[in-house]
C-alpha positions in Angstrom: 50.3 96.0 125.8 48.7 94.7 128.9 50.5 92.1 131.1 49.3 90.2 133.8 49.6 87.3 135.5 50.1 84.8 132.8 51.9 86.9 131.1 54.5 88.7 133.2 56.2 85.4 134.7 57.2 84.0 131.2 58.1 87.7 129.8 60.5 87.9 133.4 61.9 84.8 132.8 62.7 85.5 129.3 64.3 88.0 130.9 66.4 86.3 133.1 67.4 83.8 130.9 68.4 86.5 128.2 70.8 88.5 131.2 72.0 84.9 132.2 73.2 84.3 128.4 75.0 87.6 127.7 76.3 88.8 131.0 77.1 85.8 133.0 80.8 84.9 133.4 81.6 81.2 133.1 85.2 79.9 134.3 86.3 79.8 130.3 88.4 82.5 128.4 87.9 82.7 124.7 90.3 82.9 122.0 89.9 83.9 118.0 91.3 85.7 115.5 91.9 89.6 116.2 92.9 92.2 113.7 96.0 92.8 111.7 96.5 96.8 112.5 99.4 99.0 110.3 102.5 99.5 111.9 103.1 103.1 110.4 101.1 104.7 112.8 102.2 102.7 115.8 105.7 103.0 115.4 106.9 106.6 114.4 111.3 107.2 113.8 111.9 110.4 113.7 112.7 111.6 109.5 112.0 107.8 108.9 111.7 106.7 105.4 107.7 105.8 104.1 106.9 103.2 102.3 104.1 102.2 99.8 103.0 99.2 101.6 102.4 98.5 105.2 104.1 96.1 107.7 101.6 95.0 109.9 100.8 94.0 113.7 98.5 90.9 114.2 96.8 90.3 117.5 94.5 87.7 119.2 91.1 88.9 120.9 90.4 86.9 124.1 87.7 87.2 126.8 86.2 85.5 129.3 83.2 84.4 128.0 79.3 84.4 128.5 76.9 81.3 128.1 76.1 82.8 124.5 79.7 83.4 123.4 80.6 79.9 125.2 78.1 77.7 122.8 78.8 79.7 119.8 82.5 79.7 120.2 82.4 76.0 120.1 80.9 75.5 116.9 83.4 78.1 115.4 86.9 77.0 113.8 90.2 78.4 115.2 88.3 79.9 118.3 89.4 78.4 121.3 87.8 77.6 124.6 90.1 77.5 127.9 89.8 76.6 131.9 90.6 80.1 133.0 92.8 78.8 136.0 95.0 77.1 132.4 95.1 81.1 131.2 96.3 82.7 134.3 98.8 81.3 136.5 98.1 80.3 139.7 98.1 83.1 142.5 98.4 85.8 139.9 95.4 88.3 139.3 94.0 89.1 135.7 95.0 92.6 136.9 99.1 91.4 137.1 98.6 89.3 134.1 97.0 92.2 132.0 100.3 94.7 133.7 103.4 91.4 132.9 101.6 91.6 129.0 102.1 94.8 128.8 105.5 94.9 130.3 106.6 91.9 127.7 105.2 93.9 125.1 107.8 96.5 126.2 110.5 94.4 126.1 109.2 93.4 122.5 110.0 96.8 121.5 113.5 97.0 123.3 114.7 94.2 121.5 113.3 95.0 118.2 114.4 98.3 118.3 118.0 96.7 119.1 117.8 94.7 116.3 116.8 96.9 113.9 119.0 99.9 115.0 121.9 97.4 114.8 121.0 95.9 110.9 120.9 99.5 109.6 123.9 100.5 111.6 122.6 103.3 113.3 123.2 105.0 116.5 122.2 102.4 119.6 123.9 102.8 122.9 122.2 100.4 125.8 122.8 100.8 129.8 122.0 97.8 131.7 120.2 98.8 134.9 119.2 95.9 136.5 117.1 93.0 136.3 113.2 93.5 138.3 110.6 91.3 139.7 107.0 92.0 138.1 105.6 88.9 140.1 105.6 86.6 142.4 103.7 83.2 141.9 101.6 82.4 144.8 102.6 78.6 146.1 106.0 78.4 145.3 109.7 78.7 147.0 109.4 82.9 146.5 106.4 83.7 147.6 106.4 85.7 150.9 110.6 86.0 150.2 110.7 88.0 147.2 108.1 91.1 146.1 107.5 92.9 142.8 109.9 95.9 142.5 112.8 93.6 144.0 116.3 94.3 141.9 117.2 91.0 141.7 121.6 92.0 142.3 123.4 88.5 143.2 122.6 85.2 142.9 125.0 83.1 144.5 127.4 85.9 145.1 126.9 86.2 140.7 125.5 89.6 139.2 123.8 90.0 136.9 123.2 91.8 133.7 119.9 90.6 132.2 117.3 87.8 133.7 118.5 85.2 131.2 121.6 85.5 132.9 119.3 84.1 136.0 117.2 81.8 133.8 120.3 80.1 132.4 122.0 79.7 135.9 119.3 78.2 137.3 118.2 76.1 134.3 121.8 74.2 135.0 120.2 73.2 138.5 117.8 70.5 140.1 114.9 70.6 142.1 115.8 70.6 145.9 118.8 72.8 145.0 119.0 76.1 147.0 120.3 79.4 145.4 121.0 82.9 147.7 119.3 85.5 146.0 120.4 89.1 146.3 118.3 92.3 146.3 117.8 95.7 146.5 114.6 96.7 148.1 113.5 100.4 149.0 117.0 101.2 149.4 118.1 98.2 151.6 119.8 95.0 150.3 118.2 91.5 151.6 119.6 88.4 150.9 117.3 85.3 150.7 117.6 81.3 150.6 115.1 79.7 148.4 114.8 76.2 146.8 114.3 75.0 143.4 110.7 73.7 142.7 109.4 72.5 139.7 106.5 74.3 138.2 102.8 72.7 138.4 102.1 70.6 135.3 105.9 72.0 133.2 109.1 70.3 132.8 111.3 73.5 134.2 112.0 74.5 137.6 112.3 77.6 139.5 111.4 80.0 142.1 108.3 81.2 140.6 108.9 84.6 139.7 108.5 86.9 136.5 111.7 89.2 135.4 112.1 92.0 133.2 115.3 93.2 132.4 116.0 96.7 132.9 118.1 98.6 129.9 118.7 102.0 129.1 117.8 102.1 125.2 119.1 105.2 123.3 118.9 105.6 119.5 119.6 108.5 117.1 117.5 109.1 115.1 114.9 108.9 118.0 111.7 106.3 118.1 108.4 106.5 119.4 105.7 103.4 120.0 101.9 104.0 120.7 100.8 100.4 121.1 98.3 101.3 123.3 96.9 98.2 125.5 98.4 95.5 123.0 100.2 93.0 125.0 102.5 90.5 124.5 106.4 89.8 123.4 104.9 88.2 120.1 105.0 91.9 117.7 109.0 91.8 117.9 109.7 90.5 114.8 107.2 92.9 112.7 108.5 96.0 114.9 111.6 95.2 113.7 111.3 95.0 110.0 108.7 98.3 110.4 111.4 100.0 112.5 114.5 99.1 109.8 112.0 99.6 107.0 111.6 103.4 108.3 115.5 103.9 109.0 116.7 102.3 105.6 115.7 104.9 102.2 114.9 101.4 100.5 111.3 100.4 100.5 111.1 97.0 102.2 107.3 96.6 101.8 107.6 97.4 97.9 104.2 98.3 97.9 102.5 94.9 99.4 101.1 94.4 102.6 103.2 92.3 105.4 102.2 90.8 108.3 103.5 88.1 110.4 103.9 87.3 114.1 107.0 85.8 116.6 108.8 87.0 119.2 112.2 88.2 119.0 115.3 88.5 121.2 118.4 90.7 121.3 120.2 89.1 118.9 117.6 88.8 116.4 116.5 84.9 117.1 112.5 84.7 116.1 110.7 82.5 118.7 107.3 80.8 119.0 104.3 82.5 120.2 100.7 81.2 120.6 97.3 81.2 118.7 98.9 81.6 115.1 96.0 80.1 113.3 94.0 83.2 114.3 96.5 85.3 113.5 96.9 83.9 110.0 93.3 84.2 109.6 93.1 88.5 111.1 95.8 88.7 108.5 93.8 87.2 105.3 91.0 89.3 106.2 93.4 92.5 106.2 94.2 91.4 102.7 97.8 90.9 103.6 99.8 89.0 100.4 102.8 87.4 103.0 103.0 85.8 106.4 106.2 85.4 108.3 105.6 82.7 110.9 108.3 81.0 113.4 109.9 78.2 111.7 111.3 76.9 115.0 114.5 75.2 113.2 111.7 73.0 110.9 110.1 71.6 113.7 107.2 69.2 113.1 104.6 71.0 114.9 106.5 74.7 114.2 104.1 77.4 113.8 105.1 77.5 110.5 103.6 74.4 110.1 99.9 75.3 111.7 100.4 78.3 109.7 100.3 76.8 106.2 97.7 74.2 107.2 95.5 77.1 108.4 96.1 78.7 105.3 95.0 76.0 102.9 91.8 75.7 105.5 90.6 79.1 104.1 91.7 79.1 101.1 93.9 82.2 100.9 96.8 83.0 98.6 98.8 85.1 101.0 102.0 83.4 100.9 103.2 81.8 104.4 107.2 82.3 104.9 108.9 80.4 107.3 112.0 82.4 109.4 114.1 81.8 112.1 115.3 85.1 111.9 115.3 88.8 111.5 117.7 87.9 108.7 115.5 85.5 107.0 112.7 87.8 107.0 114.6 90.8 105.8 116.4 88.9 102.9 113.3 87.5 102.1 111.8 91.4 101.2 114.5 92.4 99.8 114.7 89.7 97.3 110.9 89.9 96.8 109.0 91.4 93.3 107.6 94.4 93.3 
């Protein structure tokens, strides 16, 4: 084909305006519905049981996106179009938001394996070694006082065990209060004054930092994750039942396929987590037959709740179980038919 003059201008701007709609970056991240991937291969105990069915994971796929993905994200259900300065916090790089996901999705495992470990009364012994900064939030009080890597040691002559221990002190103070942080940094300990701020936009106050509790997990018989570059604290609850599933001889799954989604802590309290409408939807698409979503004590707008509306939007007869608990989920499998 020959070009020339007439031609070539509209065939480059084509062009351009083809790059511009696929490549370009707008200020907007995109959310919508992920995949819902087996836990048998992502969590391995050593001997563990097997089970017909499969517990599994459900994640969220997000991006920032691209004219094209931008115009036909917004004539999509349950994908969801966000400021990206409303995605990640203020002074914090997508680089340190990508590494504090994975580091929650650590502490995911910790305290599901805790959990688990302890329901099938098996071997756990856990060290507390400290509690660590991961970030600093750029514009408030502990910014240019505290770094990541700080072992947070005192606060207000108080040690400390795990950062609730911090977030509960604190969350008993005002605004304009001061607190003396202790800290161990490259082998020297510091002690800093910082006031209480409130955070930008949120009804809490703070220091603006991230924490991660440091333990020492051991279990017998021993446990292996391969997550990969999943992030997140919100896989607790189905690392647990996957984790108790493989140290108990019973078969939890009873040859259906489980999926669900909420945080967990150490003593086995499921907590709310974001995007579950596209989670429900990944899991539907699996072909998973039950749901466990945070019932948040029954609250109005629970995730439960969004949970079974989204599921009578498509039309799916996986069945949507509301649990505030590890309990709750596990006496609802063992009661289940097979």
């Amino acid at each position: 084909m020959k070009f020339n003059k007439k031609t070539l201008i509209p065939a480059i701007i084509v062009i351009v305006i083809a790059a511009f709609l696929v490549s370009y970056r707008l200020p907007y991240y995109i959310y919508k519905p992920g995949g819902a991937d087996a836990l048998n291969p992502i969590v391995e105990v050593t001997d563990g049981f097997e089970s017909e069915g499969d517990m599994h994971l459900v994640t969220i796929r997000g991006g920032q996106a691209t004219p094209l993905q931008y115009l036909w994200a917004s004539m999509r259900p349950h994908q969801d179009i966000e400021p990206i300065e409303e995605v990640f916090p203020e002074g914090i790089s997508q680089d340190e938001y990508f590494q504090a996901q994975l580091q929650m999705m650590e502490s995911s495992q910790e305290a599901s394996t805790v959990v688990a470990y302890q329901a099938a009364g098996k071997q756990i012994d856990i060290e507390y070694e400290g509690v660590y900064v991961v970030t600093v939030i750029e514009g408030m009080p502990a910014e240019g006082k505290l770094k990541a890597g700080d072992k947070i040691v005192e606060i207000d002559g108080r040690e400390l065990d795990t950062s609730d221990d911090l977030i509960n002190y604190v969350s008993s103070k005002e605004a304009g209060d001061q607190i003396e942080v202790t800290v161990e940094r490259e082998e020297e300990t510091v002690n800093k004054t910082i006031e209480l701020e409130e955070f930008p936009g949120q009804d809490k106050i703070g220091i603006g930092i991230q924490l991660v509790t440091n333990r020492n997990v051991e279990v017998e018989p021993e446990l292996k994750f391969a997550s990969g570059n999943i992030g997140g604290p919100s896989a607790g609850l189905m690392f647990s039942l996957e984790i108790y599933d493989q140290l108990t001889e019973t078969d939890l799954t009873k040859g259906h396929q489980i999926a669900g989604t909420g945080e967990i802590n150490y003593e086995g309290e499921v907590g709310r987590i974001g995007g579950i409408d596209k989670k429900v939807i990944a899991a539907d698409k699996e072909g998973c037959e039950v749901f466990f979503a945070p019932n948040e004590g029954g609250a109005d707008d629970s995730n439960y709740k969004v949970a079974v509306k989204t599921a009578e939007e498509i039309g799916t007869d996986m069945e949507i179980v509301p649990v505030d608990t590890f309990d709750d989920a596990l006496t609802y499998l063992q009661e289940m038919d097979n």
